[in-house]
C-alpha positions in Angstrom: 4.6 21.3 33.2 1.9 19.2 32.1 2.8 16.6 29.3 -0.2 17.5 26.8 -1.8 13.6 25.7 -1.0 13.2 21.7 -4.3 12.7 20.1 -5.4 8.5 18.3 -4.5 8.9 14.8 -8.1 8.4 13.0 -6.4 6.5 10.1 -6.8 3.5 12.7 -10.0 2.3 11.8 -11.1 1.7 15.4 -10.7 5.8 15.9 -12.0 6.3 12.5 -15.2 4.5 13.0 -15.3 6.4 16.3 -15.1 9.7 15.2 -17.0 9.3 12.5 -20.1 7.2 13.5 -23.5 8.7 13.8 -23.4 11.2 16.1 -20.8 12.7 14.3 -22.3 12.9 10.5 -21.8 16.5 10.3 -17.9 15.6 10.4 -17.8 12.5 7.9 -20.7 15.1 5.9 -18.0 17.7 5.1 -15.2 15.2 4.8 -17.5 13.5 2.2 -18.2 16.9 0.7 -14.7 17.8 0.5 -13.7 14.7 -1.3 -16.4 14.3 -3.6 -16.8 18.3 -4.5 -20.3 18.4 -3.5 -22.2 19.4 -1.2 -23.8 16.2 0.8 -26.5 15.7 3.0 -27.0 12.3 5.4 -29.7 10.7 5.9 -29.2 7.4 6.8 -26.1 5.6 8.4 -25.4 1.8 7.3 -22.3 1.2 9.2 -21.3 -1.7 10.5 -20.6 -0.9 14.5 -17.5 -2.4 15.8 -17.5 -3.3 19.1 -14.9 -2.0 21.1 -15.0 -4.9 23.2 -13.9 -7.4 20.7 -12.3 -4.7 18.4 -8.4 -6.2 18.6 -9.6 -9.4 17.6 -10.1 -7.8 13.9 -6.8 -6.2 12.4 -8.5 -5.8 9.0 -10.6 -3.2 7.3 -13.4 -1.8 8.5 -15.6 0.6 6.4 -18.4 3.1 6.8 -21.8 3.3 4.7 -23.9 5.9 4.1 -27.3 7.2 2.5 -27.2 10.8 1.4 -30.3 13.0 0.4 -30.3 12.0 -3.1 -30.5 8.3 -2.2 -26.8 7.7 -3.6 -25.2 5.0 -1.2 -21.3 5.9 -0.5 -19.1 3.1 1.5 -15.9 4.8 3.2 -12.9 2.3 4.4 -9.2 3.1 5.1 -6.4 0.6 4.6 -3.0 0.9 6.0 -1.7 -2.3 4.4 -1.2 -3.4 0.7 -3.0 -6.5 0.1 -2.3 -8.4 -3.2 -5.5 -7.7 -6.1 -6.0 -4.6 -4.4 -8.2 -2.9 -6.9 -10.0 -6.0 -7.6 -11.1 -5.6 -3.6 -12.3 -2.4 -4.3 -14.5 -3.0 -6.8 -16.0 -6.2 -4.8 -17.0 -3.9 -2.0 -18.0 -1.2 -4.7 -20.4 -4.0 -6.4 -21.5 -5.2 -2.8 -22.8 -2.1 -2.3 -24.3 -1.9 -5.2 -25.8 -5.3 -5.1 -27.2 -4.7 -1.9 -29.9 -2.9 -2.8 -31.4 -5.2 -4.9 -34.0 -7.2 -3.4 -36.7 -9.6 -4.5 -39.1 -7.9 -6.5 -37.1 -4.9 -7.1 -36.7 -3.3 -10.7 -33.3 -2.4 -11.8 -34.4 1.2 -11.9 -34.8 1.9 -8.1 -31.1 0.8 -7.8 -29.4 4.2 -6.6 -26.1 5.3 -7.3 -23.1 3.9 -5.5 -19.9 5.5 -4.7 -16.8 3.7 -2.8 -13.9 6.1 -1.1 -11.2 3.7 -0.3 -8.8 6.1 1.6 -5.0 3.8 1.5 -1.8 4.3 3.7 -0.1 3.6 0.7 0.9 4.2 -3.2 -1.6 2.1 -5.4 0.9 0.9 -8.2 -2.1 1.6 -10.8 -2.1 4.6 -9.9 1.5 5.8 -10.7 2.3 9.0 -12.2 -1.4 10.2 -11.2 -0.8 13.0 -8.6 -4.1 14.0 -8.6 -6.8 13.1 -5.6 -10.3 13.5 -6.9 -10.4 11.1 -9.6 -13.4 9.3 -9.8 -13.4 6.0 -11.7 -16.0 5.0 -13.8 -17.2 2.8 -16.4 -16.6 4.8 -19.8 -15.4 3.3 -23.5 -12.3 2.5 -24.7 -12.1 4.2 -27.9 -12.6 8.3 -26.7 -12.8 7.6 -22.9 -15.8 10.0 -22.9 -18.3 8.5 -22.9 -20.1 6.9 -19.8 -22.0 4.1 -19.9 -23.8 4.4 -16.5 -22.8 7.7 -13.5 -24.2 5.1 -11.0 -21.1 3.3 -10.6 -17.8 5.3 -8.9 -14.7 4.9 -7.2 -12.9 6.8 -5.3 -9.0 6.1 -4.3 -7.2 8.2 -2.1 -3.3 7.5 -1.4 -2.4 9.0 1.7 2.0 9.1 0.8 0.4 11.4 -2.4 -2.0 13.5 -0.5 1.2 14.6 2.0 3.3 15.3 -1.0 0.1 17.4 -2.5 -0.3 19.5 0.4 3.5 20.7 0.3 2.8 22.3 -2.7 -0.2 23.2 -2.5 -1.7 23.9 1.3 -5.3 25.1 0.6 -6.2 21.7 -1.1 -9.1 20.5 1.3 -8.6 16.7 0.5 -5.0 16.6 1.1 -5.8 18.7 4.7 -8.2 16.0 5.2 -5.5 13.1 4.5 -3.3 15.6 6.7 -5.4 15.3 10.0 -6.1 11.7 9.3 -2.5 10.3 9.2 -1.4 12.4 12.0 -3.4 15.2 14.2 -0.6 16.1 16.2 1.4 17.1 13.3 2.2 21.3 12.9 0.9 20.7 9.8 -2.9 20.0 11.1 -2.1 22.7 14.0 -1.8 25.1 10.9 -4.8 23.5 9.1 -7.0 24.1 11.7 -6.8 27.8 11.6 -8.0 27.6 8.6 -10.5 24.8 8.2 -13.3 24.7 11.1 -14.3 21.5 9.7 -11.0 19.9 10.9 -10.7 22.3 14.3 -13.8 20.6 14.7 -12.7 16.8 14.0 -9.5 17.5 16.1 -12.5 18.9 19.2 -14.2 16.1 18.8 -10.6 13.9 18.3 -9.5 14.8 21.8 -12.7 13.3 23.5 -12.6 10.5 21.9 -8.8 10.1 22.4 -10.0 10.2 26.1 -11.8 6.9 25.8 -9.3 4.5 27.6 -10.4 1.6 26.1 -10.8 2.1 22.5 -6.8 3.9 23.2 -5.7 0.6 24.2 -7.0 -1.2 21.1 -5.8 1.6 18.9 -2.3 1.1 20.5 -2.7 -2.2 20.3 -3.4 -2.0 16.1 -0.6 0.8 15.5 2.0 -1.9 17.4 0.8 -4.9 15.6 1.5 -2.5 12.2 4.5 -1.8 13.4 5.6 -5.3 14.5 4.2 -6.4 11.2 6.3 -4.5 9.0 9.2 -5.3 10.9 8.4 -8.9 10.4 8.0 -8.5 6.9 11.2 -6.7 6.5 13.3 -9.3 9.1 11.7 -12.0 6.4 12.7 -10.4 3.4 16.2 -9.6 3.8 16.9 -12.8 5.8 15.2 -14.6 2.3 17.6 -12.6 0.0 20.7 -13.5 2.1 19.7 -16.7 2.4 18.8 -16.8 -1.3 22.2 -14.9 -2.1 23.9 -17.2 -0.1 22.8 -20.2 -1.6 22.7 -19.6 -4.9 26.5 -18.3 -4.8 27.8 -21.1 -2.9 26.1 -23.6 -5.2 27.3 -21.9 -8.5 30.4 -21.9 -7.4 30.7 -25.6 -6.2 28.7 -26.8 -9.9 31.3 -24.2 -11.5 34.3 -26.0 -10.3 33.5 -29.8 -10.6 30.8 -29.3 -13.8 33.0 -26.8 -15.7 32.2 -23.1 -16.1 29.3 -23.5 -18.7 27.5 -25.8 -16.2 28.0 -23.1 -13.4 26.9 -20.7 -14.5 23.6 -22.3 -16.0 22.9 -24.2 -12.2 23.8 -20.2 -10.4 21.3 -19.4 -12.4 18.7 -21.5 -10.9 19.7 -21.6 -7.5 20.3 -17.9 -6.9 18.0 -15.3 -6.5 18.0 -12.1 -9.0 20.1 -10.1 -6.6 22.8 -12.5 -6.0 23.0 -13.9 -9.8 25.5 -10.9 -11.1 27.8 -11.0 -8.2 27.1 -14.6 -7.7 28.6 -15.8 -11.5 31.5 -13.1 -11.0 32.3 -14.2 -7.4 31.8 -17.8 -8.0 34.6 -17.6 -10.6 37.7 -15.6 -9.0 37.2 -17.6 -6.2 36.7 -20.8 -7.3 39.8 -20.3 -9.5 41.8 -18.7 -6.4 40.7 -22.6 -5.0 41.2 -24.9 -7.7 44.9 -26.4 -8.6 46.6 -25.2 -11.7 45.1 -28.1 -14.2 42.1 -26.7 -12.5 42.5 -23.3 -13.7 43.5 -24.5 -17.0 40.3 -26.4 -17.2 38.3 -23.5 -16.9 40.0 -21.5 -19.4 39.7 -24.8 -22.1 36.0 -25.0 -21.2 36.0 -21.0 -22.1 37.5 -20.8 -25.4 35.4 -23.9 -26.4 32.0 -21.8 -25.6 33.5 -18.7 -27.8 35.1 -16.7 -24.7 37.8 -14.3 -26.3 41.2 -13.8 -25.0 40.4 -10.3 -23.3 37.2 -11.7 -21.8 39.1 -15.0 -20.6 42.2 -12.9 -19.2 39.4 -10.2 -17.2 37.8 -12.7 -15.6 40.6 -15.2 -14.7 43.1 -12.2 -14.2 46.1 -13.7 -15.9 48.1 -12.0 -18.8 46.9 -12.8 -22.5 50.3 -14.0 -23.0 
């Protein structure tokens, strides 16, 4: 039999672009509706076009904007990586699009409202405790939170972990279907969407030729295995770090322990280690420098602890002699 071809995964911005660019503004029309809980109409597309050509030279976000019917300008990007001042990204491509409008001679009045979706492959930690998808983020007061200085000013964030955990418990949610096909069309999940929602049996139509394009599949493969071979980086770095870290900050506690006396030891462990390895770090540093050390050694240690206010119990735990 056949082996059916698995469809791009549009939450590569490459096949995001794709599927959504002009030609296809019905699509990113109900998507847009969906999310916002409106009806929208298109009427100009603002996008920046990336060439396919020189598409896996750019690894970094690419967005989408838009003009509907009642002039309100709406930029869409997704991002599959966290990026340190995340929300203070957002609202710099909120306020570019906003600020674009403003020419010379223009009043402040014919500035038209602005709304930014930033959909994220990821938990926003500002967002925590929020399980909720349509929250738009304005500019209101501080005191009752009520009252809003200007409606011309919204964003939009839209985690993609939370919109799967939404759609377990609640299937008929048209956001978190939306998140759904994104993240992965080949899912049952979408399979059982699309009966459903002819918006998305009508992405996933229009998914399948684009999937067919051979060379905007390379670049997507290309993206999703530099992801991939990112994240692996990342996690080779950070555990080699805290071993190396660990490592360190034991072996160095323990020598500053035994020639400096246990006060000094512990203080210099403290330094040198990193927060995982200073708990087991202080305790290991001690049984086995004292295991090491010669008797006047050990007897050394214990002076230097009843000096520093150590009590017997403590003293005989750590050292693991009797009392007596």
């Amino acid at each position: 039999m056949e082996k059916k071809e698995l469809l791009l995964k549009p939450k590569i911005d490459v096949v995001f672009h794709a599927l959504f660019r002009r030609k296809n503004n019905t699509l990113l029309e109900a998507m847009l509706s969906d999310i916002l809980d409106t009806k929208v109409k298109i009427i100009e597309n603002l996008d920046r076009h990336l060439d396919i050509a020189t598409a896996d030279e750019k690894f970094g976000v690419m967005d989408l904007r838009v003009q509907f019917e009642d002039k309100t300008y709406c930029n869409i990007e997704i991002q599959l990586e966290p990026c340190k001042f995340e929300n203070e990204r957002f609202l710099y491509y909120l306020s570019d699009t906003y600020s674009r409008q403003l020419e010379r001679g223009t009043d402040y009045e014919e500035i038209h409202k602005t709304i930014s979706i930033a959909i994220i492959d990821h938990e926003n930690e500002a967002l925590k405790g929020m399980e909720e998808l349509n929250v738009r983020w304005q500019m209101r007061d501080n005191t009752t939170g009520g009252k809003i200085l200007t409606d011309r000013f919204e964003l939009v964030i839209i985690e993609l972990p939370k919109a799967k955990r939404i759609y377990k418990k609640k299937n008929d949610n048209k956001i978190s279907q939306w998140m759904m096909f994104l993240d992965n069309p080949n899912s049952k999940e979408v399979c059982n969407i699309m009966d459903k929602n002819d918006n998305i049996k009508k992405a996933s139509e229009e998914l399948k030729q684009v999937s067919g394009d051979y060379e905007l599949r390379r670049i997507a493969e290309l993206k999703e295995k530099y992801i991939r071979d990112e994240h692996a980086r990342i996690a080779y770095a950070t555990e080699k770090g805290q071993k190396e870290g660990f490592d360190k900050g034991y072996s160095d506690g323990m020598k500053k322990g035994l020639h400096d006396g246990l006060q000094q030891g512990i203080e210099q462990g403290i330094e040198q280690g990193i927060e995982q390895g200073i708990e087991q770090g202080i305790e290991k540093g001690i049984e086995q420098g004292i295991e090491r050390g010669a008797k006047h050694e050990q007897e050394k240690i214990i002076k230097n602890m009843i000096a520093h206010g150590f009590d017997e119990e403590t003293i005989s735990k750590i050292v693991g002699i009797s009392k007596e």
